[in-house]
C-alpha positions in Angstrom: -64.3 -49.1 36.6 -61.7 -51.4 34.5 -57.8 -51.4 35.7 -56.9 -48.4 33.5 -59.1 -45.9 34.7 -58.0 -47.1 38.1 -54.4 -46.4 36.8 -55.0 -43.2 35.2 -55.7 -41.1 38.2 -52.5 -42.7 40.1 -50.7 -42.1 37.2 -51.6 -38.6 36.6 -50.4 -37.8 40.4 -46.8 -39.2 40.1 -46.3 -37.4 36.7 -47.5 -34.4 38.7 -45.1 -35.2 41.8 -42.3 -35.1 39.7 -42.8 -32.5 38.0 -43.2 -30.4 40.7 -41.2 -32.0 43.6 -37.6 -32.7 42.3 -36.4 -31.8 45.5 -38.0 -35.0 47.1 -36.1 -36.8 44.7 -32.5 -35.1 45.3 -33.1 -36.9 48.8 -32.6 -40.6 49.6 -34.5 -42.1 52.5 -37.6 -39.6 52.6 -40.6 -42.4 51.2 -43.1 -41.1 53.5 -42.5 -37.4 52.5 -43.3 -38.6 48.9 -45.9 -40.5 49.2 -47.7 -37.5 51.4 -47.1 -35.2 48.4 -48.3 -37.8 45.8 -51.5 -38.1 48.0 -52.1 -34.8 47.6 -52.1 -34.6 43.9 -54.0 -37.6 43.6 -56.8 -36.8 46.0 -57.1 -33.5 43.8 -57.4 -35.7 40.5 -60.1 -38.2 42.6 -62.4 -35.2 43.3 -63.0 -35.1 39.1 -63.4 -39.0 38.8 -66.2 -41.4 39.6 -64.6 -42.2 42.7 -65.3 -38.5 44.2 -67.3 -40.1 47.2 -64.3 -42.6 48.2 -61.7 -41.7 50.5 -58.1 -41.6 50.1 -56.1 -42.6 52.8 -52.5 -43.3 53.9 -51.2 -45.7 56.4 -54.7 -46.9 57.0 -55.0 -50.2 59.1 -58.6 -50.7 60.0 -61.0 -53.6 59.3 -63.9 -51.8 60.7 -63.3 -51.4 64.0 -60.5 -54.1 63.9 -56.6 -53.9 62.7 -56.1 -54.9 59.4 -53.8 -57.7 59.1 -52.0 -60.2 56.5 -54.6 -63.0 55.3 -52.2 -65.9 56.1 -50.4 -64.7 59.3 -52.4 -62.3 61.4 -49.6 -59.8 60.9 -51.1 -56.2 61.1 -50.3 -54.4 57.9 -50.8 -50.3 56.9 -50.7 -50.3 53.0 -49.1 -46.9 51.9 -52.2 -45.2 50.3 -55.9 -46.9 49.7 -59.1 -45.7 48.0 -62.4 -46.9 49.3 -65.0 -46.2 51.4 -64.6 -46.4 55.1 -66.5 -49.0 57.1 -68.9 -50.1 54.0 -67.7 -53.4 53.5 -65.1 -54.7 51.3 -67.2 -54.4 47.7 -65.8 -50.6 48.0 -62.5 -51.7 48.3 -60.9 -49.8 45.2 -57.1 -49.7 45.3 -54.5 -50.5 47.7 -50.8 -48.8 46.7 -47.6 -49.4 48.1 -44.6 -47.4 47.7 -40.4 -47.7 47.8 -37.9 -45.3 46.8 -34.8 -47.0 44.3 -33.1 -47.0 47.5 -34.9 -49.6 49.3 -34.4 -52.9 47.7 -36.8 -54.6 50.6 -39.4 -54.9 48.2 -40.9 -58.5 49.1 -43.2 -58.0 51.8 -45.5 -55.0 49.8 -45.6 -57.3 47.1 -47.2 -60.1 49.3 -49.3 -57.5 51.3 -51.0 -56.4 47.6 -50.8 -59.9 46.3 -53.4 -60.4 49.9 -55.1 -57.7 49.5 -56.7 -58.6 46.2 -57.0 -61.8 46.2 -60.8 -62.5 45.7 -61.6 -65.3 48.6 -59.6 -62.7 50.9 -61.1 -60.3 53.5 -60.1 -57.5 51.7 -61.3 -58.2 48.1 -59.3 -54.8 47.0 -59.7 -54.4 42.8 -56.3 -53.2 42.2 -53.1 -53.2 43.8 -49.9 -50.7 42.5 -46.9 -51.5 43.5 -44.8 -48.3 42.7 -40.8 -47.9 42.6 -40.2 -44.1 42.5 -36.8 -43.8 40.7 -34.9 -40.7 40.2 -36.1 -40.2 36.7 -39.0 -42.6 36.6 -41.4 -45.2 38.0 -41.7 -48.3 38.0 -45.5 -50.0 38.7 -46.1 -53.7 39.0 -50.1 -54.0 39.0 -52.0 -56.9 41.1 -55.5 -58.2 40.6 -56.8 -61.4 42.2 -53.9 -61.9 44.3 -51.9 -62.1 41.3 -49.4 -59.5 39.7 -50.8 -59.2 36.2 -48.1 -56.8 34.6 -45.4 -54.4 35.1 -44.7 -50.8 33.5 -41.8 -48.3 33.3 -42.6 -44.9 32.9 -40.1 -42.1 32.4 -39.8 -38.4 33.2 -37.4 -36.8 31.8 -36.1 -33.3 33.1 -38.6 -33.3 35.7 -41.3 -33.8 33.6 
């Protein structure tokens, strides 16, 4: 599965999030609210994908049986939302995504956590990582592959859709 149809899904979820959940947005301060909802869309969109037999979780921090932690620092780390396959190895390691309202301008920290998440001599070998800046009227994704951010999109929804 190539970076765009790793995207698509993801993408698909958040369009759908703010369509339907303006409300959320009217509020400042309520990240893990939408990340719950977006998790929801997304997990529906999974179950018509090739990734139907991966799971989707949030605030996940397990290594197997262990904590997950930051590569360089032992740090334990819960990344927002990941697709895989729980306790098969890092080869099912799909995509790790970390979220931040326009509010929260403490952005440095889930960058490094996805920049060590994919990098490919890492523990955690993820394929993707999404960095995603949900803005009143749009997102804002930075993408990571082999510990490196790769590029950067702006999408806009206007009126809620």
């Amino acid at each position: 599965m190539d970076c765009y149809e790793l995207q698509k899904p993801l993408k698909d979820a958040i369009a759908e999030f703010y369509e339907k959940e303006r409300e959320l947005l009217k509020h400042k301060g309520i990240e893990q609210a939408m990340v719950f909802r977006i998790g929801i869309y997304l997990n529906e969109l999974l179950k018509k994908t090739s990734l139907k037999d991966h799971s989707l979780d949030c605030e996940y921090n397990k290594k197997g049986k262990d904590p997950k932690t930051e590569i360089d620092d032992g740090t334990a780390i819960r990344p927002d939302m990941l697709i895989h396959k729980r306790g098969s190895g890092r080869d099912n390691n799909i995509l790790a995504i970390e979220f931040k309202g326009w509010w929260n301008t403490n952005r440095s920290k889930d960058i490094e956590k996805l920049k060590n998440l994919t990098k490919p001599n890492g523990g955690y070998k993820y394929k993707l990582g999404v960095f995603v800046v949900l803005e009143e009227r749009s997102a804002e994704y930075s993408f990571f592959k082999g510990g490196k951010k790769i590029g950067m999109e702006r999408v806009c929804y206007r009126n809620g859709t």
